[in-house]
C-alpha positions in Angstrom: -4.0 18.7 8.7 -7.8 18.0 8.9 -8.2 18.4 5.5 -5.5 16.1 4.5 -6.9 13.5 7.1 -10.6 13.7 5.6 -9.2 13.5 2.2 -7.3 10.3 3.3 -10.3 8.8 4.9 -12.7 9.9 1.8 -10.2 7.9 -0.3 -10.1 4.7 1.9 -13.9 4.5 2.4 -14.6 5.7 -1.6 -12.0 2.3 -1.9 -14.2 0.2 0.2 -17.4 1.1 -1.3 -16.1 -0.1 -4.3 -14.9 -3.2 -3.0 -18.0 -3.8 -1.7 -19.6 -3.5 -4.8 -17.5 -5.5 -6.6 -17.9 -8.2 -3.8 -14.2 -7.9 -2.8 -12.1 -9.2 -5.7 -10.3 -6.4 -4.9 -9.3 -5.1 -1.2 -10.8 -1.6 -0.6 -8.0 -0.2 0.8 -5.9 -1.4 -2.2 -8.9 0.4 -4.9 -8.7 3.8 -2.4 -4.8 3.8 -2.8 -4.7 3.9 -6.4 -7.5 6.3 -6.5 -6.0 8.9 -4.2 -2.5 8.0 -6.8 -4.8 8.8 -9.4 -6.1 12.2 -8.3 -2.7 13.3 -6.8 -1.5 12.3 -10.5 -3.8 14.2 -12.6 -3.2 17.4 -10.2 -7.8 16.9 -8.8 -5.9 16.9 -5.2 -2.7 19.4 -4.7 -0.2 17.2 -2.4 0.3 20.0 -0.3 -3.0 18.8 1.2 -2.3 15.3 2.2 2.1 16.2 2.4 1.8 16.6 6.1 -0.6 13.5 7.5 1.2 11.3 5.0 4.1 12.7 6.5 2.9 11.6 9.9 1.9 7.7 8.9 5.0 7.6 7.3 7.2 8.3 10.2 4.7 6.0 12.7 4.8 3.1 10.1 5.4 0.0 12.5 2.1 0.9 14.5 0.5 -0.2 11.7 2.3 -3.6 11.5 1.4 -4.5 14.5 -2.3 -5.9 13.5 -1.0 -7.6 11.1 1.8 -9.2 13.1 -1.1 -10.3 15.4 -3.2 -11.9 12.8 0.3 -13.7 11.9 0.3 -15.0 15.3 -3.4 -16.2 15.4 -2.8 -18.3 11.8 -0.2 -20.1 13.3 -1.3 -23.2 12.4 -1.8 -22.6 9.2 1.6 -20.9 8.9 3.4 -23.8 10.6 2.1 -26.4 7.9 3.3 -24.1 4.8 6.3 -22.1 6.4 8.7 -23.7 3.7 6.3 -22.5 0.9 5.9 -18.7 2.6 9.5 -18.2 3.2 9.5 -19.6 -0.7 7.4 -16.9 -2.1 8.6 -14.2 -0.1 12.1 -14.5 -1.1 11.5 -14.8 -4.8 9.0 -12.0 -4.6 11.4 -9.7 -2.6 14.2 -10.6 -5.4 11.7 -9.6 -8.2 10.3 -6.5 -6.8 14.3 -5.5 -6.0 14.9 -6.5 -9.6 12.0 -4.3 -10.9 13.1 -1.3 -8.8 16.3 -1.5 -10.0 15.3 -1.9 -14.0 12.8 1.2 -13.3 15.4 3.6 -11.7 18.0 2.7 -14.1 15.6 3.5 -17.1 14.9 6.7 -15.2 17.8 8.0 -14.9 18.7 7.4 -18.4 15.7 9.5 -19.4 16.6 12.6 -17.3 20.2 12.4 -19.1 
């Protein structure tokens, strides 16, 4: 579990490093995701190591919403001015990203037949 927890954390800070370096056109946490992908993907990490604290964040998921619900809260004015335009985007975006599942797993499945 320690291992898995350091690896997490080597990925997250190797993310923000990189962000930082590249003056944050792209979050660090965002860059560290797709690296740990990356190295789970090309078999450089075994996911036996990270399987059990990813199992863990997984299961205690809404703690982590609950910053961001906060900084919701404290844009309030800004959020009041544009709500129209937010509830806007986020429907479209959450039709496309079902759409996209959808087209994926179907293209999926028709390769494993």
């Amino acid at each position: 579990m320690i291992k898995g927890i350091f690896i997490i954390l080597l990925f997250y800070f190797l993310g923000q490093g990189i962000s930082y370096l590249i003056q944050g056109f792209v979050p660090g946490n965002i860059i560290g995701m797709i690296l740990l992908f990356l190295s789970l993907y090309f078999k450089a990490i075994s996911p036996d190591n990270v399987k059990d604290v990813a199992n863990v964040f997984t299961r205690n998921m809404a703690i982590f919403f609950i910053p961001a619900g906060a900084g919701l809260l404290g844009a309030y004015g800004v959020i009041s001015k544009f709500w129209m335009s937010i509830l806007i985007v986020c429907s479209v975006s959450t039709v496309l990203v079902i759409v996209v599942v959808a087209i994926v797993q179907q293209q999926m499945e028709q390769r494993r037949k």
